[in-house]
N, C-alpha and C positions, 0 to 999 in steps of 0.2 A: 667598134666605133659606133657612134650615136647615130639611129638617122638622120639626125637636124640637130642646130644647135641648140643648147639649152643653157640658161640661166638659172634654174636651180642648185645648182650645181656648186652646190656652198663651200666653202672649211668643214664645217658640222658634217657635212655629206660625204665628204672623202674622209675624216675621220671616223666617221662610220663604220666603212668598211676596209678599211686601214686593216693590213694585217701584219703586225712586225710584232717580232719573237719576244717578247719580254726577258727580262733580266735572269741567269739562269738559275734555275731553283728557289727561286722567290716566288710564293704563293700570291694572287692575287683575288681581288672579289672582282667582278665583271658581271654587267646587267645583259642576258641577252636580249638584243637590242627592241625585242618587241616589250620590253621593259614587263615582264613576266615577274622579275623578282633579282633579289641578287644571288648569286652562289659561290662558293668559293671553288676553285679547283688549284691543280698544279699550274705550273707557268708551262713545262713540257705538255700539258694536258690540253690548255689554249692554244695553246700553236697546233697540238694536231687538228684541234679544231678548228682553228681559221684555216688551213689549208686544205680542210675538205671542205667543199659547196656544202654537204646534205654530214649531217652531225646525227647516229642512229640512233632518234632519242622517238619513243612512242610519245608525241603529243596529245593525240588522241586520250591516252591512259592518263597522260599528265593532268587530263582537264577534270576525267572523270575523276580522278584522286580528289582534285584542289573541291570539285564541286558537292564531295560527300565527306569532305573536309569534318563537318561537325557534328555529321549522323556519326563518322565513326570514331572522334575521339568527344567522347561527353566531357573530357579536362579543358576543352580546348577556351575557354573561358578564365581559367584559374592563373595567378599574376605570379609572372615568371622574373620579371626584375623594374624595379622603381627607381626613377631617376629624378630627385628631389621631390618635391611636394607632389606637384602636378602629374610628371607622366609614369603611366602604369604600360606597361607590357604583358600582356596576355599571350598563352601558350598558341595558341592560333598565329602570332607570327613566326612562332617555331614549327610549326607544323607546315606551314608554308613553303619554308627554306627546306626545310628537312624533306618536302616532296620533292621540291625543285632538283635539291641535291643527288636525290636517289635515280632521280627517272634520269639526272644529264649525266652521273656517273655514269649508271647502265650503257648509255650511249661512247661514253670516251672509252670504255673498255672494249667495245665491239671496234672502237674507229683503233684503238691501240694494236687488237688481235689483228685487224688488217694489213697494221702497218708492219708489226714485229713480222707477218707471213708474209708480205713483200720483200722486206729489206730485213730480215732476221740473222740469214746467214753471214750479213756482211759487218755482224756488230759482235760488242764480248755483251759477256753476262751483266757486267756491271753498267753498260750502254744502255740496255734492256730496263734494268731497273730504275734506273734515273727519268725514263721515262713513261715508267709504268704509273696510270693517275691513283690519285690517294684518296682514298675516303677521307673526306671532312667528318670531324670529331664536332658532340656537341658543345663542345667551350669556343669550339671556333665561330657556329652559327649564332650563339649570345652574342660573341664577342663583334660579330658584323651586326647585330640585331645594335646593339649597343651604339656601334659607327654611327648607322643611320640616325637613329634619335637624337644623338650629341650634334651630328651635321645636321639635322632639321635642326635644331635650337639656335645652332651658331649661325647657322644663317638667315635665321628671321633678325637674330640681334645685326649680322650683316647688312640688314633691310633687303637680302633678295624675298622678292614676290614671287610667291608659290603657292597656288590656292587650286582646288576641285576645275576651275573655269581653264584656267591657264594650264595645267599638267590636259588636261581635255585637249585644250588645241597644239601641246605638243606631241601626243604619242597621234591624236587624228591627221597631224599633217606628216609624221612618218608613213604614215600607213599610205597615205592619199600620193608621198613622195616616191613610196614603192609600186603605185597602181601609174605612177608617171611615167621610172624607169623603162616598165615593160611595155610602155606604149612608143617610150623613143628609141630605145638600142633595141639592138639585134636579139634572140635569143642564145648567141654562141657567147657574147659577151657576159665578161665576169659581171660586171653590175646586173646586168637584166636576171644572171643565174642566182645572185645573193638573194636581190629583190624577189621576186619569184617563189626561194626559199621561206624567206621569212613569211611572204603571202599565206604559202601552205602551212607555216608552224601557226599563224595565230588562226588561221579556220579550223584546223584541227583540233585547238585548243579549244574552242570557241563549241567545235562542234562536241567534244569531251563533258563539257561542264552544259552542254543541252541550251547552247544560247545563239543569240544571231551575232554576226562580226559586228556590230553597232554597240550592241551590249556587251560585246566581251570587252569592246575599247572603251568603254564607261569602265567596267570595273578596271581594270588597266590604269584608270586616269584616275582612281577611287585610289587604289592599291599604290600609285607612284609618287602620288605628293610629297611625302619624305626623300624616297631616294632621287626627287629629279630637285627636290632644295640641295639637297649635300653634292649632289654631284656639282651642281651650278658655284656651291660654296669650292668645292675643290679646284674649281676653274680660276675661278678667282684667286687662291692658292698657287694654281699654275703660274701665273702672271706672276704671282710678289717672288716666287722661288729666282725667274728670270734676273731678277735688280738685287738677291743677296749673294753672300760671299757665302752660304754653306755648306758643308762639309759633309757629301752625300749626294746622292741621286734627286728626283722631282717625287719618289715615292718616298724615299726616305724622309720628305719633307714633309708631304702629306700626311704621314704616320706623326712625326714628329706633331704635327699640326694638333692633333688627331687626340696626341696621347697628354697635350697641355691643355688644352677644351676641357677633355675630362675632368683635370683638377680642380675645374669649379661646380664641380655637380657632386653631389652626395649619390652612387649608386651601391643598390642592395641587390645582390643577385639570387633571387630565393629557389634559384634550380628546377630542375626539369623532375623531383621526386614523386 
């Protein structure tokens, strides 16, 4: 319980840390929430992760990686897929994802081995496997690189407003909303434990790539402006899914949403060679 009331205490905020199982075997992308980047994992893969507080991922390592990002790949420059005239995609957003990916597998496989040695005896082989998380392939990381560009497009045509200034005072009023929790709940509470959590992933992160929390939530607000236009676009999408008659889930729609956008763009995918 909270020690006093609180008024922050939004939709946006309980959707935050909302933790419900998603659809089963259906892959998702998911931003962890200090808006770090997007990743892809399993849907078994997220749920073991929101059911643990602490997710065994080195952030520390993660920042160091993102921060010698282009001492150590000299490609990371080179245009990896063009989406009509205008946008170019450079291997540096693949190198982004592709850290992201590696340091949170690492993590879901140690949260996985815990869990197979707790509750292993009580499952079959094929239980085990269902849950075991998967490496994301490079076609998958395009193919989310791709999302986000198609949803930044479509949602400036949308008119949502997403600029350096605005994605700034949303990832700084997370942070500031996490320095809130831990001032009002208890520490036994799940909120004050998430909050808390994410506190120590982004100093760690912060502290990895040799910056202060100040600057790491600049680059943060640098780094987000596409993915917090498309997610904003998709919300929007949430709403119209509510008023039609169709045939499929709110993701299924999404996707649908997703894969007709596309059709007005010319994209060239010139690979990761």
């Amino acid at each position: 319980m909270p020690k006093k009331k609180v008024s922050f205490e939004s939709d946006v905020l309980k959707q935050e840390f909302a933790a419900a199982k998603p659809a089963k075997g259906k892959k998702y992308y998911y931003v962890i929430y200090a808006l770090i980047a997007v990743a892809l994992i399993t849907a078994v893969g997220y749920y073991i992760y929101l059911k643990n507080t602490e997710l065994s991922v080195d952030w520390y390592g993660y920042g160091k990686a993102l921060a010698s990002l282009k001492e150590d790949h000299s490609d990371y420059e080179d245009i990896i897929i063009a989406i009509g005239d205008d946008v170019k995609v450079t291997k540096e957003e693949y190198y982004k994802l592709k850290i992201l990916n590696d340091y949170t597998f690492d993590g879901l496989i140690i949260e996985y081995n815990k869990y197979i040695e707790k509750n292993g005896e009580n499952m079959t082989a094929e239980e085990k496997a269902e849950l075991k998380p998967e490496v994301v392939s490079d076609d998958e990381i395009l193919e989310s690189i791709i999302n986000t560009e198609i949803g930044y497009l479509e949602a400036m045509k949308a008119g949502v407003h997403m600029d350096y200034a605005t994605a700034y005072s949303q990832v700084n009023a997370n942070y500031l909303t996490y320095k809130d929790i831990m001032d009002i709940y208890e520490p036994q509470d799940e909120l004050y434990i998430k909050a808390e959590e994410s506190i120590k992933q982004m100093e760690l992160v912060a502290s990895g790539m040799g910056v202060s929390i100040d600057e790491y939530i600049e680059y943060l607000a640098r780094d987000s402006i596409k993915i917090l236009a498309a997610a904003m676009l998709e919300e929007q999408w949430q709403s119209e899914f509510k008023d039609l008659d169709f045939d499929g889930t709110v993701d299924d729609y999404i996707s649908y949403k997703y894969d007709t956008a596309r059709e007005n763009y010319t994209i060239n995918i010139y690979g990761l060679g």
